[in-house]
C-alpha positions as a LaTeX table, in Angstrom:
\begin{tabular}{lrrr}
\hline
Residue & $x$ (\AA) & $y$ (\AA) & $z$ (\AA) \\
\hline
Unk1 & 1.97 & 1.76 & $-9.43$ \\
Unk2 & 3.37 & 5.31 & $-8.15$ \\
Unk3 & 2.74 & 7.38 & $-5.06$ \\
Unk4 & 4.18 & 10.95 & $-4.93$ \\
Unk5 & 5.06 & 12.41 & $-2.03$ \\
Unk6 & 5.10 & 16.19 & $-3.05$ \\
Unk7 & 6.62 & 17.12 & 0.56 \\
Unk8 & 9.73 & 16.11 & 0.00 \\
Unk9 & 10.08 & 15.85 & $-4.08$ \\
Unk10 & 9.86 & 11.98 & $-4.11$ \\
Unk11 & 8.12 & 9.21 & $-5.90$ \\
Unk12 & 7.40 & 5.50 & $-4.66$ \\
Unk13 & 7.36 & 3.16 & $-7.63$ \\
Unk14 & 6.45 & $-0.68$ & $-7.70$ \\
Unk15 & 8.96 & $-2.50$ & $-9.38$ \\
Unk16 & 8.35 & $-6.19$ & $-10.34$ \\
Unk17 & 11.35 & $-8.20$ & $-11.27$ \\
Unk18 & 13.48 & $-4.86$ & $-9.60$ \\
Unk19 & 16.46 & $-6.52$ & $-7.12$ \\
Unk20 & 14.19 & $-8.54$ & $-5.16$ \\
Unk21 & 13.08 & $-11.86$ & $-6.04$ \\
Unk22 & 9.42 & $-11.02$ & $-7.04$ \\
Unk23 & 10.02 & $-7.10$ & $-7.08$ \\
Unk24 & 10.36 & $-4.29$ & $-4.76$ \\
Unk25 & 9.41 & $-0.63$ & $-4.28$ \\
Unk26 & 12.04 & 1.91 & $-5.55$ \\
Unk27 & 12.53 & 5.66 & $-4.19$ \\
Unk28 & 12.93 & 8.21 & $-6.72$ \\
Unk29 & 14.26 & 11.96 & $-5.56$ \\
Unk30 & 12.29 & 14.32 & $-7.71$ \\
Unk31 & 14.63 & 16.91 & $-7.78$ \\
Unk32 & 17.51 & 14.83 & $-8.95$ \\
Unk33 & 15.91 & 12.35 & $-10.80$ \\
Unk34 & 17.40 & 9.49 & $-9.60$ \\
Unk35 & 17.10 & 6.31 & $-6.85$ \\
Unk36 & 17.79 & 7.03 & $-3.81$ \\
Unk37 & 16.93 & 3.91 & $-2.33$ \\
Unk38 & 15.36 & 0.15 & $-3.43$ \\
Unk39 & 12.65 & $-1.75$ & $-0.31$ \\
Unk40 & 12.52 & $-5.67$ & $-1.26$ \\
Unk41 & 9.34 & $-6.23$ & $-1.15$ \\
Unk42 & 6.42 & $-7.98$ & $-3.31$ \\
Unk43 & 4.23 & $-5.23$ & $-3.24$ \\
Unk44 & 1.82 & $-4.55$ & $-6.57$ \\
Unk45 & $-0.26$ & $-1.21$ & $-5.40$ \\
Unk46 & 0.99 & 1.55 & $-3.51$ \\
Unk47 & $-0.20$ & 5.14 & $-2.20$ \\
Unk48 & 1.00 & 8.27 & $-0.27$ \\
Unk49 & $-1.15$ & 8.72 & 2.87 \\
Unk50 & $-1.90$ & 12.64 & 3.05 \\
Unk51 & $-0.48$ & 15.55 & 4.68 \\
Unk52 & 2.07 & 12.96 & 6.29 \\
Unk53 & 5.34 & 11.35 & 4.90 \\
Unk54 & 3.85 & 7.68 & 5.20 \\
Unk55 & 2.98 & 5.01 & 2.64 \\
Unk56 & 0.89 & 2.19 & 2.72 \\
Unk57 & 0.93 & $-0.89$ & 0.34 \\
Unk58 & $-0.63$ & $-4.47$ & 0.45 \\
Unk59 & 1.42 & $-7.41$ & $-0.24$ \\
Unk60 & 0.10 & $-10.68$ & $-1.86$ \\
Unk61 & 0.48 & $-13.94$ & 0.00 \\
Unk62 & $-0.47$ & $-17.60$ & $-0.87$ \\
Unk63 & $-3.83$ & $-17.13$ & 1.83 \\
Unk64 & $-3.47$ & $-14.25$ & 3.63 \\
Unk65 & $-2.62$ & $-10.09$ & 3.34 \\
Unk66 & 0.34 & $-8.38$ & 4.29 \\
Unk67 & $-0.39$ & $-4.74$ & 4.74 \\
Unk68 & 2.51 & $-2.51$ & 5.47 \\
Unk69 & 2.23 & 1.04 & 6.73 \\
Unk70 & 5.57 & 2.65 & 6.33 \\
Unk71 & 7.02 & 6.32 & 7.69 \\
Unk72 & 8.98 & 7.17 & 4.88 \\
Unk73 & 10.63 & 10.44 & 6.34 \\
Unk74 & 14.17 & 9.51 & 6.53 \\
Unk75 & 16.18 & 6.06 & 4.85 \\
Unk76 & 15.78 & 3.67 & 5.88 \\
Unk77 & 11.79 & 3.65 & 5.90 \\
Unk78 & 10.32 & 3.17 & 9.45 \\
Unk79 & 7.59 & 0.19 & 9.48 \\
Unk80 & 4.81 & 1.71 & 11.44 \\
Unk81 & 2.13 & $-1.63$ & 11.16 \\
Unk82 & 2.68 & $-4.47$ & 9.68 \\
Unk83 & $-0.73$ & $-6.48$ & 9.74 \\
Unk84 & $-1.20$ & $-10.25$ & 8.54 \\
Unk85 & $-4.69$ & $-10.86$ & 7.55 \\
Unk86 & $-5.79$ & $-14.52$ & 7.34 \\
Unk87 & $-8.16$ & $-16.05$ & 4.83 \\
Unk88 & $-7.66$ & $-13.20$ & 1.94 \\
Unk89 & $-7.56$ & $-14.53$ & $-1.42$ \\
Unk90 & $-6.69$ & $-11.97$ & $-3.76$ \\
Unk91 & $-4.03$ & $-10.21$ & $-5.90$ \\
Unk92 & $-4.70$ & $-6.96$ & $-3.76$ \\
Unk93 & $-5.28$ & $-4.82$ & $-7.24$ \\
Unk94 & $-6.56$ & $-1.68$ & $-5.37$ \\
Unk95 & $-5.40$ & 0.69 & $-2.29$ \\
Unk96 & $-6.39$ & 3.92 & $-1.55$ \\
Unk97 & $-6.20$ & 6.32 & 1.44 \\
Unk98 & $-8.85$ & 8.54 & 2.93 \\
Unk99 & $-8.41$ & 12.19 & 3.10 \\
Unk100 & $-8.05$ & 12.52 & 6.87 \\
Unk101 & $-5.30$ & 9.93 & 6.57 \\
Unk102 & $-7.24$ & 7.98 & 9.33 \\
Unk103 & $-7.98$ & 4.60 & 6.80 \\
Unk104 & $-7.02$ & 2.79 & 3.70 \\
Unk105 & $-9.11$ & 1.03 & 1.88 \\
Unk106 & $-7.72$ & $-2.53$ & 0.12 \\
Unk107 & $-9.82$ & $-4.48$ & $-2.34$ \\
Unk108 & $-9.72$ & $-8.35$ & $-2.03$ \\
Unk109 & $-11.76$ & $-9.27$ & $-5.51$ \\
Unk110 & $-11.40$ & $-12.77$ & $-5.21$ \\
Unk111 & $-12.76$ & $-13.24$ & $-1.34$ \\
Unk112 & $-15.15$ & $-10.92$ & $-2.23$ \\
Unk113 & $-14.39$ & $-7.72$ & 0.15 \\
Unk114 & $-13.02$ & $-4.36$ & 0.97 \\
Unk115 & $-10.36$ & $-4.38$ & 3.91 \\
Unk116 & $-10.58$ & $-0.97$ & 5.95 \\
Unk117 & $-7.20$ & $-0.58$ & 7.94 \\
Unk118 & $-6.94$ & 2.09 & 10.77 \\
Unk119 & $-3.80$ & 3.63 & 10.24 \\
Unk120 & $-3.41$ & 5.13 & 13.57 \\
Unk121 & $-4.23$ & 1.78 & 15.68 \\
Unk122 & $-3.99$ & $-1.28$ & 13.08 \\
Unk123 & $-7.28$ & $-2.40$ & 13.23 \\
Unk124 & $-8.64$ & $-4.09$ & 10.27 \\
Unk125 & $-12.31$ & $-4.72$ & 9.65 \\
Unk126 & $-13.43$ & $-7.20$ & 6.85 \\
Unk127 & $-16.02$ & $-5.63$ & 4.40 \\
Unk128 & $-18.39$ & $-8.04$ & 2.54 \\
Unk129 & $-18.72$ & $-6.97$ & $-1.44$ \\
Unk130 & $-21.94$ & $-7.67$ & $-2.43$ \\
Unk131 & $-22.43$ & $-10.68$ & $-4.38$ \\
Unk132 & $-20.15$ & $-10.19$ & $-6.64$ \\
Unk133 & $-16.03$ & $-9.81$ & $-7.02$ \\
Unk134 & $-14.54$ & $-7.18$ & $-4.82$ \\
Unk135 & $-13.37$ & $-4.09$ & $-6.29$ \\
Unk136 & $-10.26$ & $-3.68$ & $-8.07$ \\
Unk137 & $-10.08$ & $-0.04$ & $-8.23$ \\
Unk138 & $-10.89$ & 2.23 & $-5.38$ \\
Unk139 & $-10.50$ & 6.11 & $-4.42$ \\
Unk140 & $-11.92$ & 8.41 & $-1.57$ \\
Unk141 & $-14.06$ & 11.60 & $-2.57$ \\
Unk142 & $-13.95$ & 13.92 & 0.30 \\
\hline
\end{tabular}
């Protein structure tokens, strides 16, 4: 999954297998067209939060969430929240940012739900998904 941040010419790219043990997210300058930088991570979805040089991306664990919100305006990134949320059982296949850059939106398919995060105070509230498995692909209309 990419994210472009069209600020500053550069793209966000999940990498599995990249130098990390289960992958990691690479940073690509635009303008140069090369890697400027490689995050060790696990992540599988990522996206740009608007109008603001931040990125958000869920992380799979064996029963639980990691959700990182990340200020990506100078290297290193800055870690803005980094939220643990219990009792998710999912391959988080789906992230997406509102246009306000207030929430993101996270799909947990297998425990059934959609996880809204409040960017600007880390709050996370646990959606039920009808009867049925949550979503795996999301996006905002505004």
């Amino acid at each position: 999954m990419t994210a472009i941040d069209e600020g500053r010419q550069r793209a966000f790219v999940s990498v599995l297998g990249g130098r990390g043990v289960n992958g990691s997210i690479a940073v690509y300058d635009l303008q140069a067209l090369e890697e400027i930088e490689q995050v060790e991570l696990v992540p599988f979805m990522v996206a740009a939060v608007p109008h603001r040089e931040e990125v958000v991306m869920p992380l799979s664990r064996n029963t639980s969430l990691r959700f990182l919100h990340l200020d990506v305006s100078q290297t290193p990134a800055r870690v803005l929240h980094d939220i643990e949320v219990p009792d998710v059982l999912t391959f988080p296949a789906a992230v997406t940012v509102s246009p306000d850059g207030r929430y993101a939106f996270v799909g947990a398919e297998v425990s059934r739900e959609l996880l809204i995060v409040d960017l600007v105070d880390g709050g996370v509230q646990r959606r039920p998904w009808l009867d049925d498995m949550g979503p795996t692909a999301l996006t905002v209309v505004p």
